[in-house]
Structure formats: structure tokens, C-alpha cells
C-alpha positions as CSV (number, residue, x, y, z in Angstrom):
1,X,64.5,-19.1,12.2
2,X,64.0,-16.0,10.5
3,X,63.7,-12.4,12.0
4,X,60.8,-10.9,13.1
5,X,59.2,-8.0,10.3
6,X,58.7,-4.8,11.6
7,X,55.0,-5.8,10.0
8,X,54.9,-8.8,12.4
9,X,55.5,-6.7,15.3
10,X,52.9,-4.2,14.6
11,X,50.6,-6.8,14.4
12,X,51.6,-8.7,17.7
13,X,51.5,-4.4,19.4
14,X,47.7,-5.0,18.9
15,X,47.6,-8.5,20.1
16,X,49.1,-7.6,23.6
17,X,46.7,-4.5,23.8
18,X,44.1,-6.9,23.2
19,X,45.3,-9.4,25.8
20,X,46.3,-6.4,28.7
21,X,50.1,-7.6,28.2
22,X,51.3,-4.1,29.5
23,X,55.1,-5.5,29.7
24,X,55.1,-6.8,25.9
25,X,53.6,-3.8,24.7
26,X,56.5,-1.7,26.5
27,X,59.1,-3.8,25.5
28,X,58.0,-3.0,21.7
29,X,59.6,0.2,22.2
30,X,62.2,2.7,21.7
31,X,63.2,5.0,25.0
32,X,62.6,8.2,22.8
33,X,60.0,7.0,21.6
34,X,56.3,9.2,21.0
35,X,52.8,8.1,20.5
36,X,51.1,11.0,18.6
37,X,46.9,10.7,18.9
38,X,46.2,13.1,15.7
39,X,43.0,15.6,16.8
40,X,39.6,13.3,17.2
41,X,36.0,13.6,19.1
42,X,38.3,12.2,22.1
43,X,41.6,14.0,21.3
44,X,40.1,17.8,19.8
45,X,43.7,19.0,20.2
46,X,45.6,16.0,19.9
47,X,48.1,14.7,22.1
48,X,51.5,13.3,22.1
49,X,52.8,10.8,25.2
50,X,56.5,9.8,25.6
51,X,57.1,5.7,26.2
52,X,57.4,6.6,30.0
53,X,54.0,7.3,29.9
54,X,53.0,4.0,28.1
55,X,52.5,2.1,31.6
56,X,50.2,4.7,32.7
57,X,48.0,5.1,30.3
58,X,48.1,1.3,29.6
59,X,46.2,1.1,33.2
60,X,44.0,3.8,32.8
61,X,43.1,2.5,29.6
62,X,42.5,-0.6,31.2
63,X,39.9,0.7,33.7
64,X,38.1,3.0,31.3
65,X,37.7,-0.3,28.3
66,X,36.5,-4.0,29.6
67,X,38.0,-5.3,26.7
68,X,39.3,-4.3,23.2
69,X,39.7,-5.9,19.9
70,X,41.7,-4.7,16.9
71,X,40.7,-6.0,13.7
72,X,43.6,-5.5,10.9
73,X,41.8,-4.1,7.2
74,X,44.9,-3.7,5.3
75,X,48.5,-3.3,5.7
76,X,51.3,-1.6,4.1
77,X,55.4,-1.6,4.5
78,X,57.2,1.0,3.0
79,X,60.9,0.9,4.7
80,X,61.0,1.1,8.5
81,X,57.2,2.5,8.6
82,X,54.0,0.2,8.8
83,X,51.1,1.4,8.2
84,X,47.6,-0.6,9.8
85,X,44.1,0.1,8.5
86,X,42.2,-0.6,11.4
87,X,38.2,-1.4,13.2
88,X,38.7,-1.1,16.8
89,X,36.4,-1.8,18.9
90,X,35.7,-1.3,22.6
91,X,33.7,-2.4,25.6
92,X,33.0,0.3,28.1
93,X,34.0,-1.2,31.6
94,X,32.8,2.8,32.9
95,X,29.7,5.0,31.5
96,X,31.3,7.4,29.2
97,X,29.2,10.4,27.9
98,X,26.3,8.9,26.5
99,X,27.1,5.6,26.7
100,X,26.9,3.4,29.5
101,X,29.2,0.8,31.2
102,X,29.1,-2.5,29.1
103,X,28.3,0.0,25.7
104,X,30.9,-0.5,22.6
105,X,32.8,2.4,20.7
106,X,34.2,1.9,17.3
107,X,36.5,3.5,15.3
108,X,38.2,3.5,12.1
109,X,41.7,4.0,12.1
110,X,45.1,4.4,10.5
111,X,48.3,3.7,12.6
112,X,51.7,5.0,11.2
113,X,54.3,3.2,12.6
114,X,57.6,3.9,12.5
115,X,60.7,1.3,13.6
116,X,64.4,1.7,14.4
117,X,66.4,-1.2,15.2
118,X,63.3,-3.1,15.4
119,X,61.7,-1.0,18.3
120,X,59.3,1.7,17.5
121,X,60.1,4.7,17.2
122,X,57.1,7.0,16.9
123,X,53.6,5.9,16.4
124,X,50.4,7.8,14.8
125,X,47.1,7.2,15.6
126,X,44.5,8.9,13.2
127,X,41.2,7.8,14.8
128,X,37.4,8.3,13.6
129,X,34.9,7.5,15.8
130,X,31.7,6.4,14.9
131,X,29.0,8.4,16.4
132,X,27.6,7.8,20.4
């Protein structure tokens, strides 16, 4: 049976956000690994978390968003980097500014994702939100 792509992995990173799989998702990666959110309406400055910080923000993630969905535009491998063109959507489990519990938030996204030994590396999320 052949290998897992780095491509196929990216892909099944989304899936197990989708399906709250907190374990799968930090398995996925590296211990030096980064998550980079590049400066959004949520993010103004940016951020950057370390992969110790993935289980944490994987639950408060889960409280803020009833359920999300990730819906994969385009695709692009060019060495050990993936890049996702992404629609994510999701469902507010908690009122959020404007919008209320139950409301949806979409954005448009690129993800950058960058693999070593078949564990990411570093991740970059550019994110634009659609207006609430």
C-alpha cells in the first residue's frame, strides 16, 4: 500500500477539524511546530501558537463553533509545502459580535502548509472573512 502524500494529509487535517478529532489533528504534527494566523478582522495583529498549544485552542474552538466544515477549492504541491484554497464555514455555538448563537461565518482562505518527515512543520492561515 502506498505512502500517504503530504496532499492527503492536509486534506484528512481538515477532516478531523471537522469531525472534533483533537488527538488526530495533534498527531499531524511536528513538536516545533507553529501555526501562523496572518493579520484578519479576527487576528488585526496576527498570531502565531506553538503545537502545545494546539489542544487548547482545539477546545476553545470547539465551544466558540457548533460545527465547522472546510470545503477544498483548489490545491497545489510544490515540494514539502501544500497549499489549500479554502470556504470555511462556521456555526456559532456562542453570540459573537453581531451575530448570534446558531449564526454562520464564512471565510475564504489560503493554508500554507509546510511538512517534514511527513509531520507539519509550520502552517499559514491567510483568512478573509466575509462581512457580519
Amino acid at each position: 500500500m502506498p505512502e500517504d502524500t503530504d496532499l492527503d494529509k492536509a486534506r484528512r487535517y481538515l477532516q478531523a477539524i471537522e469531525k472534533g478529532d483533537a488527538a488526530y489533528v495533534l498527531s499531524l504534527f511536528s513538536p516545533e511546530a507553529y501555526i501562523d494566523q496572518l493579520p484578519n478582522k479576527i487576528y488585526p495583529q496576527g498570531s502565531r501558537a506553538r503545537v502545545f498549544q494546539i489542544p487548547e485552542a482545539f477546545k476553545t474552538g470547539r465551544k466558540i463553533f457548533a460545527h465547522q466544515t472546510y470545503q477544498i477549492l483548489n490545491d497545489v504541491t510544490n515540494g514539502n509545502t501544500v497549499v489549500l484554497e479554502v470556504v470555511w464555514t462556521g456555526k456559532r455555538a456562542i453570540p459573537f459580535g453581531t451575530l448570534s448563537a446558531g449564526a454562520e461565518m464564512r471565510a475564504n482562505s489560503a493554508m500554507s502548509i509546510e511538512f517534514r518527515d511527513g509531520k507539519i512543520v509550520a502552517l499559514r492561515n491567510y483568512d478573509c472573512f466575509e462581512p457580519w
